[in-house]
Every structure is written in structure tokens, then in C-alpha cells.
MIGU-873939 format. One record per residue (C-alpha): x, y, z; residue number from 1. Coordinates in steps of 0.05 Angstrom, whole numbers, plus 32768, in hexadecimal, padded with zeros to 4 digits. Layout:
BEGIN
  east  north    up  num
     X      Y     Z  NUM
...
***
This chain:
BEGIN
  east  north    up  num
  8620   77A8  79EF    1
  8635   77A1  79A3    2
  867B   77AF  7998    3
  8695   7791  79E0    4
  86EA   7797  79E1    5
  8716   7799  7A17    6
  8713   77DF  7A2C    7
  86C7   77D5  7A36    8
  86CA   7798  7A59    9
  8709   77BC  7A8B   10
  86CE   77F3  7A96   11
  8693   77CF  7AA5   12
  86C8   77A3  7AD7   13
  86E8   77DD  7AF3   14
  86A2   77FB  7AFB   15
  8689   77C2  7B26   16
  86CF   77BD  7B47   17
  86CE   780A  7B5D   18
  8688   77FD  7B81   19
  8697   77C4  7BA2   20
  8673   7793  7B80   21
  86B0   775D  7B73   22
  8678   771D  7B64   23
  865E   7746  7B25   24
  86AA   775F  7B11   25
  86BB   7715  7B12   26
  8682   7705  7AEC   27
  8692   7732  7AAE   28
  86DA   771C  7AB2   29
  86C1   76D6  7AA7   30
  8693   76ED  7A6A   31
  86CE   770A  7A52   32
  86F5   76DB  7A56   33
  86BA   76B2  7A39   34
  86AB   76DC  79FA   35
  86F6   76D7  79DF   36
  8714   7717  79F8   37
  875B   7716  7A19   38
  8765   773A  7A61   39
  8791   7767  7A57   40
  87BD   778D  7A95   41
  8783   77C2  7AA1   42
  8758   777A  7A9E   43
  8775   7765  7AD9   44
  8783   77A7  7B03   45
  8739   77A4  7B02   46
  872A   7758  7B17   47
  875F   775A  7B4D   48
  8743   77A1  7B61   49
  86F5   7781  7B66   50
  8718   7746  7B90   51
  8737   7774  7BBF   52
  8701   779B  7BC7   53
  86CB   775D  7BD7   54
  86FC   7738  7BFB   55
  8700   7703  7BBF   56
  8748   76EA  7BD5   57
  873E   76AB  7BB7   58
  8729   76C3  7B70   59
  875E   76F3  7B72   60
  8796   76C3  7B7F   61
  877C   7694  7B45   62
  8773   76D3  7B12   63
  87BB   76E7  7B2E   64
  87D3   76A1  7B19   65
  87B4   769F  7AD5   66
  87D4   76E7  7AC6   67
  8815   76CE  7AA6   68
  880D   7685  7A9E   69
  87CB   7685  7A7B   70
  87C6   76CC  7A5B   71
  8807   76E5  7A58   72
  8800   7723  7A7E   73
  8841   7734  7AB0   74
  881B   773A  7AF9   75
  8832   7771  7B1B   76
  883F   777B  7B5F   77
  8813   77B1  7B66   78
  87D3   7790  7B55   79
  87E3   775A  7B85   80
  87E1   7789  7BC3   81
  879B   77A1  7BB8   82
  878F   774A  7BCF   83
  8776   7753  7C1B   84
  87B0   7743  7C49   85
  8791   76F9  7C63   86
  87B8   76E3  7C22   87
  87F8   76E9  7C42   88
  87FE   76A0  7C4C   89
  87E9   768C  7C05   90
  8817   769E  7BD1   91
  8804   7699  7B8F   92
  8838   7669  7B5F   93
  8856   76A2  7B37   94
  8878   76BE  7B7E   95
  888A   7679  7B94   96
***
């Protein structure tokens, strides 16, 4: 797609988040992440969403972590309760 920015790459995540297909969401989040582009909140309402929604508790936790400390983006509390609740036991380092 010529012209990819971040509001494309949100859709085509949110897209693949919304029908349940997390492995694909994850895989355009790495391609973005890839091609230069910076995740932005929407960026990772989406990602956790696709997590949540395939059961990807792992992935989400690290994409959680890299929010603020690698990005810059604030996590909210919000996108962390779409995670399935097996997580309870893992926290990830920002709520340490």
C-alpha cells in the first residue's frame, strides 16, 4: 500500500484484531514497527485488543512493557483489562 502512516497501519491491526485473528495483528504491528512508523495510543488499543482476543497473554504483556519505556506512550489501564485474566499472576514492570 503506497502512502502507509499510522492511521493505516491502526486499521489494518484493528481490522485483524476485531476478527479475531491476533497472529496477523501482531504481524503488522511488527512491520510497523519495522518500516519506521511509531505506535501511537490507537497503535496499541489495537495490539493489546488482537492479544486479548487470541489469547496472546504473553505478547501482550511484552507490547504493554515496551509502551512507555521504549515508545513513549502512557499505558493505560484500560487497554490492560482486555489481557485474559490467567495474567493475574504476571504483572508487567510498569505496575510493579
Amino acid at each position: 500500500m503506497p502512502g502507509k502512516n499510522t492511521v493505516t497501519w491502526n486499521e489494518m491491526i484493528h481490522g485483524y484484531a476485531q476478527n479475531g485473528d491476533g497472529h496477523n495483528a501482531l504481524c503488522l504491528y511488527n512491520d510497523m514497527i519495522s518500516s519506521g512508523e511509531k505506535p501511537d495510543d490507537i497503535t496499541f488499543v489495537a495490539v493489546l485488543t488482537a492479544c486479548s482476543h487470541s489469547s496472546l497473554v504473553d505478547e501482550g504483556l511484552e507490547i504493554s512493557n515496551a509502551m512507555l519505556r521504549k515508545f513513549g506512550v502512557v499505558p493505560l489501564y484500560l487497554s490492560l483489562r482486555e489481557l485474559p485474566t490467567n495474567m493475574s499472576s504476571r504483572k508487567p514492570s510498569f505496575m510493579i
